[in-house]
C-alpha positions in Angstrom: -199.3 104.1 -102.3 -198.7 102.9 -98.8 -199.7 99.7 -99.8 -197.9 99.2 -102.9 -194.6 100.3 -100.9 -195.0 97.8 -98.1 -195.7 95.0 -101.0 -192.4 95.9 -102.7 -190.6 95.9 -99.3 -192.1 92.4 -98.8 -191.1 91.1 -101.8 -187.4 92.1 -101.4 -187.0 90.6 -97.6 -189.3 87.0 -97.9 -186.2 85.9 -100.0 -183.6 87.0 -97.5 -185.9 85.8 -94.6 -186.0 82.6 -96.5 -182.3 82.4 -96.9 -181.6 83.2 -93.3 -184.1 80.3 -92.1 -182.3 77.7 -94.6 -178.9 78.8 -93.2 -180.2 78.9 -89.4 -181.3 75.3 -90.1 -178.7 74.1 -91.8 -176.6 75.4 -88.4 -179.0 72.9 -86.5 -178.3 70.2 -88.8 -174.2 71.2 -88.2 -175.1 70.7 -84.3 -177.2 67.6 -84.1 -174.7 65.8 -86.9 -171.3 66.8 -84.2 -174.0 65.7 -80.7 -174.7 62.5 -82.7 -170.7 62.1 -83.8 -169.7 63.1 -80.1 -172.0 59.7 -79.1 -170.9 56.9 -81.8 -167.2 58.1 -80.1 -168.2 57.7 -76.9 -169.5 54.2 -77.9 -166.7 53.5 -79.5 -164.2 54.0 -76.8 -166.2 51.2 -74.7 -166.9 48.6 -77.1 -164.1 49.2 -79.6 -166.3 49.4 -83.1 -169.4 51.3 -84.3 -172.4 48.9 -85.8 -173.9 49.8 -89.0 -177.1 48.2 -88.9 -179.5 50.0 -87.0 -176.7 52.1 -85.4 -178.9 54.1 -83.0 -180.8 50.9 -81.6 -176.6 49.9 -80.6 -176.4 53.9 -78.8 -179.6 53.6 -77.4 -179.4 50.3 -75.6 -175.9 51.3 -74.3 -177.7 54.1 -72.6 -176.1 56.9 -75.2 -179.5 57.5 -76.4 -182.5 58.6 -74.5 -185.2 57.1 -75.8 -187.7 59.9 -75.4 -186.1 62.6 -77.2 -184.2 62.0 -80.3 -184.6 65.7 -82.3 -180.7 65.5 -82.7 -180.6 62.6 -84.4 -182.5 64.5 -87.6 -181.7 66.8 -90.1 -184.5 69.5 -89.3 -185.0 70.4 -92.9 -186.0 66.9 -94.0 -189.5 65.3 -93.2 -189.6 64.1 -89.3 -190.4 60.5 -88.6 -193.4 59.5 -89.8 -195.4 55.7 -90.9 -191.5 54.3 -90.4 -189.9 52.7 -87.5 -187.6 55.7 -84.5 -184.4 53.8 -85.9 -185.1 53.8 -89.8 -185.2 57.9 -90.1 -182.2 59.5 -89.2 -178.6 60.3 -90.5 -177.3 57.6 -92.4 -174.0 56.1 -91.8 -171.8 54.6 -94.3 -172.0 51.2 -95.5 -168.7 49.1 -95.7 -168.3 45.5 -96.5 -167.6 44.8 -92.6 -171.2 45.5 -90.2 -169.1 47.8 -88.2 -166.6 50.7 -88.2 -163.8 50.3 -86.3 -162.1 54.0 -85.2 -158.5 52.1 -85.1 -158.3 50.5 -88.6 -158.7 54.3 -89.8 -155.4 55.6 -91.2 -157.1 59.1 -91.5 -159.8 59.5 -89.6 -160.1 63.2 -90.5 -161.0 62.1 -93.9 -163.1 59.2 -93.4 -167.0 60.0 -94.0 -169.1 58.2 -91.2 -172.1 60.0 -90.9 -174.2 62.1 -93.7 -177.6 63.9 -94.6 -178.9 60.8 -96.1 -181.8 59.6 -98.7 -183.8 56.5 -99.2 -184.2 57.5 -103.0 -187.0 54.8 -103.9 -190.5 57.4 -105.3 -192.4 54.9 -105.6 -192.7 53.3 -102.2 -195.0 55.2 -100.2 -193.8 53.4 -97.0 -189.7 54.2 -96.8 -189.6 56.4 -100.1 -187.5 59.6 -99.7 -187.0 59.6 -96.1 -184.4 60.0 -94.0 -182.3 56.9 -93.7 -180.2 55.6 -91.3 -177.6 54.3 -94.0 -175.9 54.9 -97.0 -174.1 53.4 -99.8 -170.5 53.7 -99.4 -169.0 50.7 -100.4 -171.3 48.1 -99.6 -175.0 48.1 -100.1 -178.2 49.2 -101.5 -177.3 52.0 -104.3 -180.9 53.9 -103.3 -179.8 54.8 -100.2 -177.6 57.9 -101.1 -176.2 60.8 -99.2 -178.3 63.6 -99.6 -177.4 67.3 -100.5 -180.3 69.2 -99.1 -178.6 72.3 -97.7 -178.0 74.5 -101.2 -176.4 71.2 -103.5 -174.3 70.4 -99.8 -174.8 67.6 -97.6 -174.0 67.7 -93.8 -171.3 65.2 -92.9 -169.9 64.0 -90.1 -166.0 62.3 -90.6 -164.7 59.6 -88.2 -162.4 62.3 -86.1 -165.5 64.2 -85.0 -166.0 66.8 -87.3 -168.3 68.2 -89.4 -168.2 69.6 -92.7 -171.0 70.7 -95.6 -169.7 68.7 -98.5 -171.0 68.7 -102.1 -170.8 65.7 -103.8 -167.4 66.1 -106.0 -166.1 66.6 -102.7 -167.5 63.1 -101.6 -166.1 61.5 -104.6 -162.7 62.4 -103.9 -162.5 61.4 -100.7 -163.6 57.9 -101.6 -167.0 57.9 -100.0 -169.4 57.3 -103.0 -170.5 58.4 -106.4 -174.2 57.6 -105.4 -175.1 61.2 -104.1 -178.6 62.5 -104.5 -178.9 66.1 -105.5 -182.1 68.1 -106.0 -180.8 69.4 -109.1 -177.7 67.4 -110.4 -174.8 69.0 -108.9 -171.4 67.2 -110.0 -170.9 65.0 -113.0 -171.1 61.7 -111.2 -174.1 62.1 -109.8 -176.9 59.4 -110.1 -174.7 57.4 -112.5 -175.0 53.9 -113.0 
């Protein structure tokens, strides 16, 4: 009887516990997304734009990065760097037409997306496939690599004034960023379209 109590008590808190692990994560993910932000800013104050390309490899040799430890530079929900190279996994910054983001051409920097949970959607290839990826199509570029909503049909995202919000992908389409989200489940009508 004991027994079949403690099961049925087990089976009512693994779902909570589960919940309360994916929320306490997604609070990391909040954290390392505003550390990383609170960098490209710094970076952008001295040099007066932000590099798309390999963005991190442009922090890290202006001394923003330490080279030994770069846990905030990850979503901790998604796989960890792996067969890839340290500047390939990580959050993915928007693609434009330019190679760099410049904070002063931004009318409204508040609603600018700069950084987000981010996807190279490509199955097939076992050596970058659905990874982390340190860019994403905005309005420029390669239409696999895709913001990502991992945390509950939300991505993390980081806007050009600093902050950070959990956006869903309708929510990305309005504010001009891109229709090319990747959803586990499709989670707004213009999702992997086209």
């Amino acid at each position: 009887m004991v027994i079949a109590i403690l099961a049925v008590l087990m089976a009512m808190l693994l779902p909570v516990l589960s919940k309360a692990r994916a929320m306490a994560q997604t609070t990391v993910c909040t954290n390392n997304l505003k550390q990383t932000l609170t960098m490209i800013q710094l970076y952008s104050i001295d040099y007066n734009e932000i590099p798309i390309k390999y963005w991190s490899k442009a922090l890290q040799a202006a001394g923003y990065i330490n080279g030994d430890n770069w846990s905030y530079l990850l979503c901790p929900t998604w796989d960890t760097r792996s067969e890839l190279g340290d500047h390939h996994q990580m959050y993915g910054m928007r693609q434009t037409a330019e190679a760099v983001h410049a904070f002063a051409a931004q009318e409204r920097p508040s609603e600018h997306v700069l950084l987000a949970d981010s996807i190279r959607l490509n199955p097939t290839d076992k050596r970058d496939g659905m990874k982390q990826y340190f860019c994403f199509y905005g309005t420029a570029g390669q239409y696999m690599n895709r913001v990502h909503c991992r945390h509950g049909q939300r991505a993390n995202v980081g806007f050009m004034d600093g902050h950070v919000s959990l956006c869903h992908g309708e929510e990305l389409f309005d504010l001009g960023c891109t229709k090319y989200c990747f959803c586990p489940e499709p989670c707004f009508e213009h999702a992997l379209t086209d």
